[in-house]
C-alpha positions as CSV (number, residue, x, y, z in Angstrom):
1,X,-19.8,2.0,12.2
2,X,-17.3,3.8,10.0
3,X,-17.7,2.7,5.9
4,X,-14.5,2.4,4.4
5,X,-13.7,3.0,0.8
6,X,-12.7,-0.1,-1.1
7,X,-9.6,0.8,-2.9
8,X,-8.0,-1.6,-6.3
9,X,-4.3,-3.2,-6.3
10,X,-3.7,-0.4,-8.7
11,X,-4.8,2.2,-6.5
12,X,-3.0,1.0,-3.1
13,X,0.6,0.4,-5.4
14,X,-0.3,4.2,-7.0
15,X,-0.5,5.4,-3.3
16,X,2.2,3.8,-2.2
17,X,4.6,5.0,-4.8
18,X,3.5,8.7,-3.8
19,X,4.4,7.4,-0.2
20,X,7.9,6.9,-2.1
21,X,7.5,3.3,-1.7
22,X,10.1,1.6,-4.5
23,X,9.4,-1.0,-6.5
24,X,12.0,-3.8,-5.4
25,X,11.2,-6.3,-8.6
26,X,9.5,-6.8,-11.7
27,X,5.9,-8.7,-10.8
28,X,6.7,-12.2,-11.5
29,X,3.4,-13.2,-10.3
30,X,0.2,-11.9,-8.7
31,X,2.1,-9.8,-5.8
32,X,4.4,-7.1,-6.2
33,X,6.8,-6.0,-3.6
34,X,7.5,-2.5,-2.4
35,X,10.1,-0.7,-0.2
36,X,10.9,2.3,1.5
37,X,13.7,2.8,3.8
38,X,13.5,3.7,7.1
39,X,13.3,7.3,8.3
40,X,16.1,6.0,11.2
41,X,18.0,5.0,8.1
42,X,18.7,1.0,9.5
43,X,16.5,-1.0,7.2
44,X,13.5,-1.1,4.9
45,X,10.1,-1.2,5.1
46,X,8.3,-3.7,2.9
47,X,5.0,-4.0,1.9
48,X,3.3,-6.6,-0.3
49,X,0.1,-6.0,-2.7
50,X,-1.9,-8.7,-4.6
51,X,-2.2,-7.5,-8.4
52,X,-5.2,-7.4,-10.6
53,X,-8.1,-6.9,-7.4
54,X,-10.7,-4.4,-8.0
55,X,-11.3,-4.5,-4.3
56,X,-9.0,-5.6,-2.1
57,X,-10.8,-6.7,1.3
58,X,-10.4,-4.6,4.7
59,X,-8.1,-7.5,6.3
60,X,-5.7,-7.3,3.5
61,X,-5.8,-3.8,3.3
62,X,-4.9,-3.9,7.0
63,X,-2.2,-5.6,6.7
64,X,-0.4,-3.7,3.6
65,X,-0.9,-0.3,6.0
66,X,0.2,-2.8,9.1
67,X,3.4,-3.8,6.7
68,X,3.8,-0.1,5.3
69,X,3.8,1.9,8.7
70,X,0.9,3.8,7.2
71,X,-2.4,4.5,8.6
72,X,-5.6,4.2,6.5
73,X,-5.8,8.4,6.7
74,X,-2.7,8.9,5.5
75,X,-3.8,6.0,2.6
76,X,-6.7,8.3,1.8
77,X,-4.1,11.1,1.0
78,X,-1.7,9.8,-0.4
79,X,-4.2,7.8,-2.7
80,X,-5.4,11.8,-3.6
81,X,-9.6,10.7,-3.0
82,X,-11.9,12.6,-0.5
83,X,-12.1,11.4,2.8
């Protein structure tokens, strides 16, 4: 079994924005709400984060990478840490 690093809402929304993830609107609450469009051009991509974690949990890490198109590698690289 594989350990996984446990990454903070600030650190999966900093990757993401290297991913060139947008943020669509001002956090009105505790999730913000990122886009990216499509490489076929029809559409967005749109992933959500809970804010203020200082771990988010594998599950929900799964599904922000499920919702981003993004694997967990390309997480590590993007989020600039050592595999």
């Amino acid at each position: 079994m594989t350990h996984r690093r446990r990454f903070s809402s600030d650190e999966v929304v900093s990757a993401l924005l290297r991913a060139g993830f947008e943020a669509r609107r001002k956090p009105k609450g505790s999730h913000l709400t990122l886009t990216k469009l499509r490489p076929d051009g029809r559409g967005h991509y749109t992933a959500t984060v809970v804010l203020g974690r200082h771990e988010i949990k594998d599950p929900t890490l799964d599904g922000i990478l499920e919702q981003a198109h993004l694997s967990y590698e390309e997480l590590l690289e993007f989020a600039k840490v050592k595999k």
